[in-house]
C-alpha positions as CSV (number, residue, x, y, z in Angstrom):
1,X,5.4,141.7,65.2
2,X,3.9,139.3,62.4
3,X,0.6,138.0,63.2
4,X,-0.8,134.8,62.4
5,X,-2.0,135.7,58.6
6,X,1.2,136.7,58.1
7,X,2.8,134.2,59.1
8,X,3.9,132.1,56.7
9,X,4.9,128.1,55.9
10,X,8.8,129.3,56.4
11,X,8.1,131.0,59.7
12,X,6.4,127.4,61.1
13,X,9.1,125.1,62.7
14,X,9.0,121.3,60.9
15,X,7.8,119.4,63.9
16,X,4.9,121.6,64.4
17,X,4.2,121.9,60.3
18,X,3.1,117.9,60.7
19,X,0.5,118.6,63.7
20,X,-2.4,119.0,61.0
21,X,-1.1,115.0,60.4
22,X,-1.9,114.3,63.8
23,X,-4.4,113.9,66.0
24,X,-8.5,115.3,65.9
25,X,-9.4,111.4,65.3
26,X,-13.0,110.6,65.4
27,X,-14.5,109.1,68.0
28,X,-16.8,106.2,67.1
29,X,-20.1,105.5,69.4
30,X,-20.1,101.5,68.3
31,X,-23.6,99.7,69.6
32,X,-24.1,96.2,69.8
33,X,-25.8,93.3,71.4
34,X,-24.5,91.5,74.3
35,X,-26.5,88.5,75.3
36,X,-29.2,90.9,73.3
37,X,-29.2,93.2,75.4
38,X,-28.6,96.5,73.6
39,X,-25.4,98.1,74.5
40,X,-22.5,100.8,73.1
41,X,-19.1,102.1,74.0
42,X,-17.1,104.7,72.4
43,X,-13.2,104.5,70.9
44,X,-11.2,106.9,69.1
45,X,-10.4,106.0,65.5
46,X,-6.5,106.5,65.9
47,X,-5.4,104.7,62.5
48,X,-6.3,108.2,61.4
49,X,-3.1,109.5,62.3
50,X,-0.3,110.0,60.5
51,X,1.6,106.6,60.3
52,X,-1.8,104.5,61.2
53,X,-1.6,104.5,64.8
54,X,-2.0,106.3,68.4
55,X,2.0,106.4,68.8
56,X,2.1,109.2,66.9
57,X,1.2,111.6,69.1
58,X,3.5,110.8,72.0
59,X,6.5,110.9,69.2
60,X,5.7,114.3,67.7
61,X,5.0,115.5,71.6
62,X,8.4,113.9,72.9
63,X,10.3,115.0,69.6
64,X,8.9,118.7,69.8
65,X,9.4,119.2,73.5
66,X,13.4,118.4,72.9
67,X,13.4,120.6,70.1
68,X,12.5,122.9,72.0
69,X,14.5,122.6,74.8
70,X,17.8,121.9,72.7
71,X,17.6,118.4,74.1
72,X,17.2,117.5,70.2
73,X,19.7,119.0,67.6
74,X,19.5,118.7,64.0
75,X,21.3,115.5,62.6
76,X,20.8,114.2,65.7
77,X,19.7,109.9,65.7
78,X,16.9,109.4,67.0
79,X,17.4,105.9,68.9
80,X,14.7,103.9,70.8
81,X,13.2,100.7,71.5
82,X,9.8,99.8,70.3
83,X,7.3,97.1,70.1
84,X,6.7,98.5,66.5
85,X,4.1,101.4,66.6
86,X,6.0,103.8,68.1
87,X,9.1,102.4,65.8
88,X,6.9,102.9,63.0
89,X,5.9,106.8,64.3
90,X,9.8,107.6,65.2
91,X,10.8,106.4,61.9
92,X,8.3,108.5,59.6
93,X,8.4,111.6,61.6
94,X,12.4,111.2,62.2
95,X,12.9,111.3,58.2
96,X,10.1,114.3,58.1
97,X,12.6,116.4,60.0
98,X,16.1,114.8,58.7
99,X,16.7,112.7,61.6
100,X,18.3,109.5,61.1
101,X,16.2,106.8,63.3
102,X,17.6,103.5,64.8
103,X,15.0,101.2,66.1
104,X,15.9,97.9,68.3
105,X,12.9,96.0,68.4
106,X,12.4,92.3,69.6
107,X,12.1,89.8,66.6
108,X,9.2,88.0,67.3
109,X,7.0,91.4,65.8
110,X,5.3,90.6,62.7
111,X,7.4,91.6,59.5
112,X,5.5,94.0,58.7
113,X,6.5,96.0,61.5
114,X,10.2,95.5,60.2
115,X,9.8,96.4,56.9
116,X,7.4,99.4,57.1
117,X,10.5,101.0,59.9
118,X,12.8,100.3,57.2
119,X,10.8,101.7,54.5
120,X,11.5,105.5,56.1
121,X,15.0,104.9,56.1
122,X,15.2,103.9,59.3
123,X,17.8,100.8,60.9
124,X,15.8,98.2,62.4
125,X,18.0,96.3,64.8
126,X,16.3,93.0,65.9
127,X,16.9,91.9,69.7
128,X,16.2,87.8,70.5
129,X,15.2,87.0,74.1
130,X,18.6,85.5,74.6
131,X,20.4,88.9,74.1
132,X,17.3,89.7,76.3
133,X,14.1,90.6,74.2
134,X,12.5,94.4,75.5
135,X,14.6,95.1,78.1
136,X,17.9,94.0,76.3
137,X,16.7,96.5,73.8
138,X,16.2,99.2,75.8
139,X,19.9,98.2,77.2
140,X,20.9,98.5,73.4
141,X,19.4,102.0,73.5
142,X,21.7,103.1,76.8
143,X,24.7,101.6,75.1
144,X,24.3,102.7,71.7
145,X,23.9,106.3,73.2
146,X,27.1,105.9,75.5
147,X,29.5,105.1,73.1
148,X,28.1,107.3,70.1
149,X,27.5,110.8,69.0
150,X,24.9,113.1,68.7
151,X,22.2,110.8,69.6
152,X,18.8,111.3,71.3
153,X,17.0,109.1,72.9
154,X,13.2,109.4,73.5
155,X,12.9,106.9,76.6
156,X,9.3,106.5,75.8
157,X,8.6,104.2,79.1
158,X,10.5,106.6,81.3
159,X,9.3,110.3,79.6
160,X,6.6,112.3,80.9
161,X,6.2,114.2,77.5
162,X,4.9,110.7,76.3
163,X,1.9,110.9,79.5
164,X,1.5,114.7,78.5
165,X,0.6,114.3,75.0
166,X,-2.5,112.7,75.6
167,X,-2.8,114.9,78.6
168,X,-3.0,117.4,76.0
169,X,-4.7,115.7,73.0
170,X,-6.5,112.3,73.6
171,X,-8.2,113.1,76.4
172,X,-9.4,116.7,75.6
173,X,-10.5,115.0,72.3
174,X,-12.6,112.2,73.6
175,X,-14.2,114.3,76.2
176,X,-15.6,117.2,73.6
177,X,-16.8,114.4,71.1
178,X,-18.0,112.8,73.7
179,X,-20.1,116.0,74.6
180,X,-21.4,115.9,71.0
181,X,-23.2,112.7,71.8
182,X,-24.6,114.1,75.0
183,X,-22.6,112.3,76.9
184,X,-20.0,112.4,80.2
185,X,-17.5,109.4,80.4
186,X,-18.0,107.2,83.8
187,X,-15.2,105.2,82.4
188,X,-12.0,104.7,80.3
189,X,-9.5,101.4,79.7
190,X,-6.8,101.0,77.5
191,X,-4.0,98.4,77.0
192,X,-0.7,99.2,78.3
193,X,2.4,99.6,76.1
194,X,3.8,102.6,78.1
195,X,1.5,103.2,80.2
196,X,1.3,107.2,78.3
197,X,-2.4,106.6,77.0
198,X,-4.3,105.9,79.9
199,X,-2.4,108.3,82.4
200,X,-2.9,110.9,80.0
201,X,-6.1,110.4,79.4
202,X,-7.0,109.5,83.1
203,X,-5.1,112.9,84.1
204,X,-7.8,115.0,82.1
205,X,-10.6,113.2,82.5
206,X,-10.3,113.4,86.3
207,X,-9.1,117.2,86.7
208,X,-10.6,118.9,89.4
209,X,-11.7,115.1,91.0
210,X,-14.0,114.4,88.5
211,X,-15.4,110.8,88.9
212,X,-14.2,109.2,86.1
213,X,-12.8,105.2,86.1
214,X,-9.3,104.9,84.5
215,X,-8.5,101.3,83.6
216,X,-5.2,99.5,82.6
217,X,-6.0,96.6,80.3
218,X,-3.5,93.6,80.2
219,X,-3.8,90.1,78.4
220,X,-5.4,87.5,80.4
221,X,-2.6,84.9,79.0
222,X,0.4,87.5,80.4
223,X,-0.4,88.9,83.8
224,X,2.4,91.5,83.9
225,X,0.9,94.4,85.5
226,X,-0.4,92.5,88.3
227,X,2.5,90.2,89.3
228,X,5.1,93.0,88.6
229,X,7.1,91.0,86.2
230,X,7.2,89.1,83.2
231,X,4.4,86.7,83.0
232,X,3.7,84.0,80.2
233,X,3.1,84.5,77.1
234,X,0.7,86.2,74.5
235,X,0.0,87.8,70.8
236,X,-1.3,91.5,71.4
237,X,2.0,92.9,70.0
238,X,2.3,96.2,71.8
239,X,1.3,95.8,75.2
240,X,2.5,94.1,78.0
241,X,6.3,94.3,77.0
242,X,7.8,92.1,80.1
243,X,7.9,94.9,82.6
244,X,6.2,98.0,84.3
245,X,6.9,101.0,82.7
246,X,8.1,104.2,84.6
247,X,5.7,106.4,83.9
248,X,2.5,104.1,84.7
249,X,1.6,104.6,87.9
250,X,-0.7,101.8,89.1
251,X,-1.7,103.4,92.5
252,X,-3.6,106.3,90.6
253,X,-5.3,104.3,88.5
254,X,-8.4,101.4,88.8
255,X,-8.2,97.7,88.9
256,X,-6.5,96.0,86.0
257,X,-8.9,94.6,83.4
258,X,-7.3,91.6,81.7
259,X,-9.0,89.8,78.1
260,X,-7.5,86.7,76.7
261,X,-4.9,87.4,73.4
262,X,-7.5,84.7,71.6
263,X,-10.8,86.8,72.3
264,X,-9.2,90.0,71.1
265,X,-8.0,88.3,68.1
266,X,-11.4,87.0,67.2
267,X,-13.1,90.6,68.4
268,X,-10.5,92.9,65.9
269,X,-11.6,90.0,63.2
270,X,-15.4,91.0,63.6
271,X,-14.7,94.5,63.9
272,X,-13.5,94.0,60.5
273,X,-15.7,91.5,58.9
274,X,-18.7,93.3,60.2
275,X,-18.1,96.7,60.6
276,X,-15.6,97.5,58.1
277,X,-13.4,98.5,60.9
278,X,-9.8,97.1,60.0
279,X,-8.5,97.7,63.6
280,X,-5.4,95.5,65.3
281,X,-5.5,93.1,67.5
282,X,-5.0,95.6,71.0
283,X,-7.7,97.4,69.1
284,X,-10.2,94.4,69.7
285,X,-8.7,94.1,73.7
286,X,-9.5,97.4,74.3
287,X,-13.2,97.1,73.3
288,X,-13.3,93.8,75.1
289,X,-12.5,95.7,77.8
290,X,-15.1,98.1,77.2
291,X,-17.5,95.9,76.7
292,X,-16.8,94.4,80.0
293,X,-17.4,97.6,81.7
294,X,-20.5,98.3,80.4
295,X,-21.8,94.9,81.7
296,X,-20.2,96.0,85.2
297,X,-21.3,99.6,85.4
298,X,-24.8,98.9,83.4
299,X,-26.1,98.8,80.6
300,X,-26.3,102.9,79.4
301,X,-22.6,103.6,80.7
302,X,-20.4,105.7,79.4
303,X,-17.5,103.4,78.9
304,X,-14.4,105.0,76.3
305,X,-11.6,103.5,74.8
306,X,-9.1,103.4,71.5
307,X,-8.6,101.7,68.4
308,X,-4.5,101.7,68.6
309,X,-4.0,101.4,64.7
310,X,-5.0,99.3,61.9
311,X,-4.9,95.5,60.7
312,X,-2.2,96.3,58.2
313,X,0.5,95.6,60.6
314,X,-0.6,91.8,61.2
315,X,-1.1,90.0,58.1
316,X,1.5,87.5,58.9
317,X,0.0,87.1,63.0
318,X,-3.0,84.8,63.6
319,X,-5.5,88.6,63.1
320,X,-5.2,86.6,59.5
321,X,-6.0,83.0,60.6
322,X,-9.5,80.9,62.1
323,X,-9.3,81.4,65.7
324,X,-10.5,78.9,67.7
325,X,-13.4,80.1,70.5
326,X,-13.3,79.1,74.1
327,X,-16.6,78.9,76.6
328,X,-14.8,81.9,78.6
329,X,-14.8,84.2,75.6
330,X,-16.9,87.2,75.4
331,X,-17.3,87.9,71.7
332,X,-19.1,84.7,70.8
333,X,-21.9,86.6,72.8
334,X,-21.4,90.1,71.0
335,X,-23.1,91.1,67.9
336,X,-22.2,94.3,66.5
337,X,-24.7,96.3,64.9
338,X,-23.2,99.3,63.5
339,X,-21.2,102.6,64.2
340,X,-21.5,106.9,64.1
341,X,-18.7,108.8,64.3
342,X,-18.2,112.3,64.9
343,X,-15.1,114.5,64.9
């Protein structure tokens, strides 16, 4: 039997040769001053990844567990419908492994979204909300898969490989960096695209009925998770796509926390300006959401969250424009101070 210094790069199956790509993100301990009252959370630096955000994780995990069971051949397509991150992830890691990759994606995403999908090789089909914006898309999907051949599709609101990856990987991470700060999380939000990141996460941070908050983080301007449907309108590109995903399960998990599309944008903007950070716009939810933890649980919590992926993606959105402040907005009252990082 060959063992593992024998083995060599021939012997290693494609999807698991990109896992060095993928994942073991830092995790930043970010302090600031609320109202001047000295305060940190902690998010994992996920632009690190391979294509620039956190969706790369569930698509290697979703793509390797159907290798494996045969669910994926090779030359299959590789079909889905995406916001753009995950696109973006199905698209580079789909050309890795000779996969051609379809993407139907609503077409109100910023361009850059289109054109980085397209860049891979990938076909970017764009779905208007009168052929019926997300969910027409993920129609699109169903139908493109009933009436052509060798086609998988990931399902990515509906798999529980996309929950399992960060059962697996996220949440294992943040917890041991965590440790290397002497510290225990009391808390963790995150926006919801899928719902994958913070089930996954919340399923390992609890095990064995540990005490840990798990937070779902939806914009102010788009109530979705909490009126069960569609709900107005916002600019976090990513989350809160129309409907409830499958795989979120609201009953396990804490009260919703909700931050307006505006705040976020003006919170990635100082992450940026003043920290060097160049983080999204969900990137600058999530640590609004943090942030607002922290004031409710006190000021030394333990309060964790992620940075999704990078700016890059909205240079065309209003990340790239003055944003006007409101009274109600909390990052007019937030001065950040600086950041460590560990891996």
């Amino acid at each position: 039997m060959m063992n593992a210094t024998q083995q060599t790069a021939a012997d290693v199956a494609p999807i698991d040769a990109l896992g060095s790509l993928i994942g073991n993100t830092p995790l930043l301990e970010i302090c600031y001053r609320f109202d001047d009252q000295p305060r940190r959370i902690f998010a994992k630096y996920e632009l690190m990844n391979m294509t620039g955000s956190i969706k790369d994780r569930m698509a290697a995990h979703i793509l390797q567990v159907a290798s494996r069971s045969g669910d994926l051949r090779p030359g299959d397509t590789i079909v889905e419908a995406s916001s753009g991150n995950t696109g973006i992830s199905f698209a580079a890691i789909g050309s890795a492994l000779a996969h051609p990759v379809r993407i139907y994606m609503p077409n109100w995403m910023s361009r850059e979204r289109v054109q980085l999908i397209a860049s891979f090789g990938a076909t970017v089909v764009g779905v208007s909300h009168e052929d019926g914006g997300f969910l027409g898309a993920i129609e699109m999907t169903e139908h493109y898969a009933e009436t052509h051949r060798n086609v998988f599709l990931p399902r990515q609101f509906a798999n529980p490989a996309n929950v399992v990856a960060h059962a697996l990987s996220t949440g294992p991470e943040i917890e041991s960096q965590l440790r290397a700060f002497g510290r225990k999380a009391d808390a963790f939000v995150a926006g919801v695209g899928t719902g994958g990141t913070v089930m996954g996460v919340g399923r390992h941070l609890r095990r064995g009925g540990r005490n840990v908050r798990v937070h779902p983080l939806e914009p102010a301007n788009s109530p979705t998770l909490r009126t069960g449907h569609k709900a107005g309108q916002h600019r976090i590109q990513g989350i809160s796509d129309e409907f409830i995903p499958t795989i979120l399960d609201l009953e396990k998990l804490d009260r919703v926390v909700d931050v307006w599309d505006g705040d976020a944008i003006l919170m990635a903007q100082a992450l940026c300006r003043f920290l060097g950070l160049a983080v999204g716009i969900s990137s600058g939810a999530n640590v609004l959401g943090a942030m607002k933890l922290v004031q409710e649980l006190g000021d030394d919590a333990t309060v964790a969250t992620v940075l999704p992926d990078s700016n890059k993606k909205y240079l065309s959105t209003d990340l790239c424009h003055e944003e006007p402040t409101r009274d109600d907005y909390l990052t007019p009252r937030v001065r950040l101070e600086g950041f460590t990082a560990t891996r």
